[in-house]
C-alpha positions in Angstrom: 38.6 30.3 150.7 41.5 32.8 150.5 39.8 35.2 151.7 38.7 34.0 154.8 42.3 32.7 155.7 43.4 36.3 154.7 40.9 37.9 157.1 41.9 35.4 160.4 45.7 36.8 159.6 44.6 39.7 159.5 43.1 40.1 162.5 46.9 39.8 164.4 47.8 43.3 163.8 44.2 45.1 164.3 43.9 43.2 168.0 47.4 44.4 169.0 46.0 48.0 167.8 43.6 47.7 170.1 45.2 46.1 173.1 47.9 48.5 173.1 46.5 50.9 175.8 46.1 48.4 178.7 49.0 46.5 178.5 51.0 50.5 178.8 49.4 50.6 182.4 51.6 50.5 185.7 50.9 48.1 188.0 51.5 47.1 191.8 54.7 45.6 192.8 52.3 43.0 194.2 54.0 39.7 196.9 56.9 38.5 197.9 59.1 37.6 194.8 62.0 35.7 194.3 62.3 33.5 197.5 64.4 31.1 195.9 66.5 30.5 192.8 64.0 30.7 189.6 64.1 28.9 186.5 63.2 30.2 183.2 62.4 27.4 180.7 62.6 27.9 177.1 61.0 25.2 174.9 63.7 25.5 172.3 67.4 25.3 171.6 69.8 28.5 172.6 70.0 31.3 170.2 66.4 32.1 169.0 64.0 34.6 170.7 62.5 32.7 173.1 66.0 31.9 174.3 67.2 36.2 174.1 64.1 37.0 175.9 64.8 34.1 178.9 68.5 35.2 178.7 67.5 39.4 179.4 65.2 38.6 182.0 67.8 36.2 184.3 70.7 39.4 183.7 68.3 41.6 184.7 66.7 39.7 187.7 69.9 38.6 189.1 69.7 42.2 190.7 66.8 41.0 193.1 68.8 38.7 195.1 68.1 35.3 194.0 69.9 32.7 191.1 68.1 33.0 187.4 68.8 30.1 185.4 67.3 29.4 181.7 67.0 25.8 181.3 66.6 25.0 177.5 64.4 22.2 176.7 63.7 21.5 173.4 61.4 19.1 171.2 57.7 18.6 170.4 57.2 21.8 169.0 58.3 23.2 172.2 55.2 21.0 174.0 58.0 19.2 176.4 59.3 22.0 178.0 56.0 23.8 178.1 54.5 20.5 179.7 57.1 20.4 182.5 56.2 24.1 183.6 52.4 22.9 183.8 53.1 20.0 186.2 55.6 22.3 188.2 54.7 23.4 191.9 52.8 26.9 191.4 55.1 29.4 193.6 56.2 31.1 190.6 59.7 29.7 190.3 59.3 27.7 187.4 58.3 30.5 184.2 58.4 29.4 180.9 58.6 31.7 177.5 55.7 30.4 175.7 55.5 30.9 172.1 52.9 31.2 169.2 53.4 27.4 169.1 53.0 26.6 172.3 50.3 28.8 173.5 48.2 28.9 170.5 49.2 26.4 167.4 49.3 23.6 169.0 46.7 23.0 170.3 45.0 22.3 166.8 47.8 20.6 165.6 48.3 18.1 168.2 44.8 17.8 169.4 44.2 14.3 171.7 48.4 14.4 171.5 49.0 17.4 173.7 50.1 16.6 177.1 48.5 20.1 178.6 45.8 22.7 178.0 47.4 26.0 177.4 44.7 27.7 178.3 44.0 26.3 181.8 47.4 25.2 182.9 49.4 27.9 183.3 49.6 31.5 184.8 49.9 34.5 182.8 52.7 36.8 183.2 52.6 39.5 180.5 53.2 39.3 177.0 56.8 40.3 176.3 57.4 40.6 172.3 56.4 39.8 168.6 58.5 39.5 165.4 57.7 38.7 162.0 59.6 35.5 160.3 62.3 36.1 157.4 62.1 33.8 154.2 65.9 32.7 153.8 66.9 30.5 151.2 70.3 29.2 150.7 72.9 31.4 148.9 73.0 28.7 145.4 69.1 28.6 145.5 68.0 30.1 142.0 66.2 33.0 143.3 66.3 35.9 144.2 62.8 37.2 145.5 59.1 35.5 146.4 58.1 35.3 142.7 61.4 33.4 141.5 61.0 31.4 144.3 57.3 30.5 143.7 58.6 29.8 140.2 61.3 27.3 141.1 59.1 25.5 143.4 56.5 24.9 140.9 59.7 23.2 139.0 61.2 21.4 141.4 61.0 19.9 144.4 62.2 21.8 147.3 62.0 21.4 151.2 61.6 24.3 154.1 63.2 23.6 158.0 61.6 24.6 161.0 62.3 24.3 164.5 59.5 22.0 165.1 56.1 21.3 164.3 53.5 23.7 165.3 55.9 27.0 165.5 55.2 29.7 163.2 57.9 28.9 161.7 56.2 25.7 160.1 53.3 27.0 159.6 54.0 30.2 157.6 55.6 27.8 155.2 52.4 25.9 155.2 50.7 28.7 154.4 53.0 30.1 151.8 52.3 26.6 150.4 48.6 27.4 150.0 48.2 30.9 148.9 51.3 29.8 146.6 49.8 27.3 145.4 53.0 24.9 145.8 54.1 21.8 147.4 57.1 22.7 149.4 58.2 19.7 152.0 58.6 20.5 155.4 61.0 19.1 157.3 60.7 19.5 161.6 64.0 20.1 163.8 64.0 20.3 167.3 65.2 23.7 167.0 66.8 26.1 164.6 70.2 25.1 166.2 69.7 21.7 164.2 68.0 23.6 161.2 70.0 26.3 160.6 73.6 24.1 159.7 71.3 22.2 157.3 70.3 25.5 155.6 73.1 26.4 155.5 74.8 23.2 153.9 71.7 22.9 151.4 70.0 20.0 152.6 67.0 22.1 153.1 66.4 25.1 150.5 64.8 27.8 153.0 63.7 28.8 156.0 61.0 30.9 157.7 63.0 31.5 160.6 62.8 34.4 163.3 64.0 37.3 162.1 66.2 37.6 165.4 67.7 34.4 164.6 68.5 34.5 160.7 68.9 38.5 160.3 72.3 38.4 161.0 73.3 35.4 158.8 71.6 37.5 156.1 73.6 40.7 157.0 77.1 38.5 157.1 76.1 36.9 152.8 75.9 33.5 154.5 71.7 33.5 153.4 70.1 35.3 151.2 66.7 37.6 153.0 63.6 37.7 150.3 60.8 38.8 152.4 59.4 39.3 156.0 56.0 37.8 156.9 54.6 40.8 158.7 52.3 43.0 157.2 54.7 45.6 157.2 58.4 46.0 156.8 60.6 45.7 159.9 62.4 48.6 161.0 65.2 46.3 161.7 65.5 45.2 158.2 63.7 48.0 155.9 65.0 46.8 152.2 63.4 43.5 152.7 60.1 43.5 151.4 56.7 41.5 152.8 55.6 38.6 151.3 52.2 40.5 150.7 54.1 43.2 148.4 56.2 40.4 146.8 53.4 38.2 145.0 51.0 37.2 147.5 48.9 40.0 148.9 47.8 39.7 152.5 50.1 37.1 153.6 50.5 38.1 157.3 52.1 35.0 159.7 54.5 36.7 163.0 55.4 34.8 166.1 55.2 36.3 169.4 56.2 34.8 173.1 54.8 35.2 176.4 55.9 35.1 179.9 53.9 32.1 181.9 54.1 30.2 185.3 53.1 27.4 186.6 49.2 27.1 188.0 48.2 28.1 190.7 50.4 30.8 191.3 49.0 33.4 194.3 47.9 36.7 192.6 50.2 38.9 194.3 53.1 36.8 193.6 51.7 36.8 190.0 51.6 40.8 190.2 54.9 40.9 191.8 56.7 39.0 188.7 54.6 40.8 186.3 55.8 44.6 187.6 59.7 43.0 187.1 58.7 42.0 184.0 57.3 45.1 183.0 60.4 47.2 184.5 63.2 44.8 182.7 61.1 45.1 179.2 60.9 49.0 179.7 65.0 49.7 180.3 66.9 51.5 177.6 69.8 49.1 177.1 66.8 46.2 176.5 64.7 47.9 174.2 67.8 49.1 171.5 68.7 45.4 171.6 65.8 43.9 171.5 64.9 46.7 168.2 68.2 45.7 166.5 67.0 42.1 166.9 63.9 43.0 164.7 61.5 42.5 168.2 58.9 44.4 168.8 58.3 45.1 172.9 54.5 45.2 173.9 54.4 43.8 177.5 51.6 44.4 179.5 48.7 42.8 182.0 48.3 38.9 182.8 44.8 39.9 181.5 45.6 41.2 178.3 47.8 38.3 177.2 45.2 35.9 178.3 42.3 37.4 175.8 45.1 37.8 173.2 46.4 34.3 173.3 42.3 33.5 173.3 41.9 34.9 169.6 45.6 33.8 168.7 44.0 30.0 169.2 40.7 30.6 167.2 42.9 32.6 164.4 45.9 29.6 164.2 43.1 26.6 164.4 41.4 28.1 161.3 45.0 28.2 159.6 45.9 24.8 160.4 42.5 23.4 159.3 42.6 25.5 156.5 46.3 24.5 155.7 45.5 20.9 156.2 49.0 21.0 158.5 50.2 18.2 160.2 52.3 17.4 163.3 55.5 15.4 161.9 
């Protein structure tokens, strides 16, 4: 059984191999684009990536004439803010950053609950960035790296935040819980804004938070960093070690976000916001603060976020089943 959930992760880093060379492709400038003020909605609190990658797009766009706002709307695993962008009018004013959550997770986690169909209610923009999560404990938790940790759990009782059910932040603890082979309690927030201070005060024991969001408390002593969950160590944080090379081989869970529209919109227009996109993700100043931020830039075609957010759903469906996960 552990092998097969090892092989679905797996597949996360050999698909963005191989989808590499189309999204690198220049495209047409495409329609008319912005005609009025846009709104960028992020389906979580301010301060984690969804919310730094809405926030570099409106400074950006401002250039083009027209207001950028990000509106922040948080709760349901990101589902509510998500949902208003699917019943919004389809002139491509109303974006949203999806997540792994959002556009993949939920959908199995939620089932008959969720209020849209990711795959039919929206229109792709280009995929914009992926980072791994960071396993942070409190600074008085007993341990100091995966094993010890593993160890204490299997002691104790200990609980892990998240900023909601269905992110990746959930459900890389769930599945830490079953390669483990521990019972960890999750506990759901409506964003790591309301997590975080609760980590920090030690009514939750750890996190596996966005490494954008928790690298920094980690660099100040405020948490302590054990492991990434990417295959591979992130070049923004090279001393921490995997979670695959600290105890549980394979272990692969990252979280990635999306640029998306209402339906509907007209392809040009659709064109039109994916070139800006393409141009904001490609400047200088963007990519050295989105590296130092531990995320990883891969934007590219509507097309190619589509069929990669296609086998994100079949890989995340397995994991929850698999998991036996649960939407709080």
């Amino acid at each position: 059984m552990h092998r097969s959930r090892l092989r679905v992760l797996a597949t996360f880093a050999a698909f963005g191999l191989a989808a590499a060379a189309p999204w690198s492709g220049a495209l047409a400038q495409g329609g008319a684009w912005p005609t009025k003020p846009v709104r960028i909605v992020v389906t979580f609190p301010p301060g984690g990536a969804p919310d730094t990658l809405a926030r570099v797009l409106a400074e950006k766009w401002a250039a083009l004439g027209q207001s950028v706002t990000v509106d922040n709307k948080p709760g349901a695993g990101g589902n509510i803010g998500a949902d208003m962008v699917a019943k919004a009018p389809g002139d491509g004013h109303t974006l949203v950053v999806g997540t792994v959550g959002t556009h993949a997770i939920n959908a199995a986690l939620y089932g008959d609950r969720m209020p849209y169909n990711h795959l039919r209610d929206f229109t792709p923009i280009a995929f914009l960035a992926s980072t791994p999560n960071l396993l942070v404990v409190n600074k008085t938790v007993p341990a100091n790296n995966v094993r010890e940790l593993i160890e204490l759990a299997k002691k104790q009782p200990l609980s892990f935040g998240s900023a909601g059910s269905g992110t990746s932040i959930h459900l890389s603890g769930e599945l830490f819980n079953t390669l483990a082979g521990v019972k960890m309690q999750h506990i759901p927030y409506k964003g790591r804004a309301q997590a975080i201070p609760d980590l920090l005060g030690g009514r939750v024991q750890l996190m596996f938070d966005n490494m954008p969001s928790s690298l920094p408390l980690v660099k100040s002593g405020e948490l302590k960093g054990l492991a990434v969950t990417s295959a591979q160590r992130s070049p923004a944080a090279p001393n921490i070690p995997t979670i695959a090379e600290s105890g549980i081989p394979g272990f692969e869970a990252t979280s990635w976000f999306g640029l998306y529209g209402s339906p509907g919109i007209p392809r040009d227009v659709q064109m039109r916001i994916n070139a800006e996109t393409l141009k904001v993700m490609a400047m200088p100043d963007v990519k050295e603060k989105l590296a130092a931020l531990g995320l990883d830039i891969n934007a590219g075609t509507p097309e190619a976020l589509t069929t990669f957010m296609q086998a994100e759903t079949v890989k995340w469906a397995k994991v929850v089943k698999d998991s036996g996960a649960k939407a709080d």
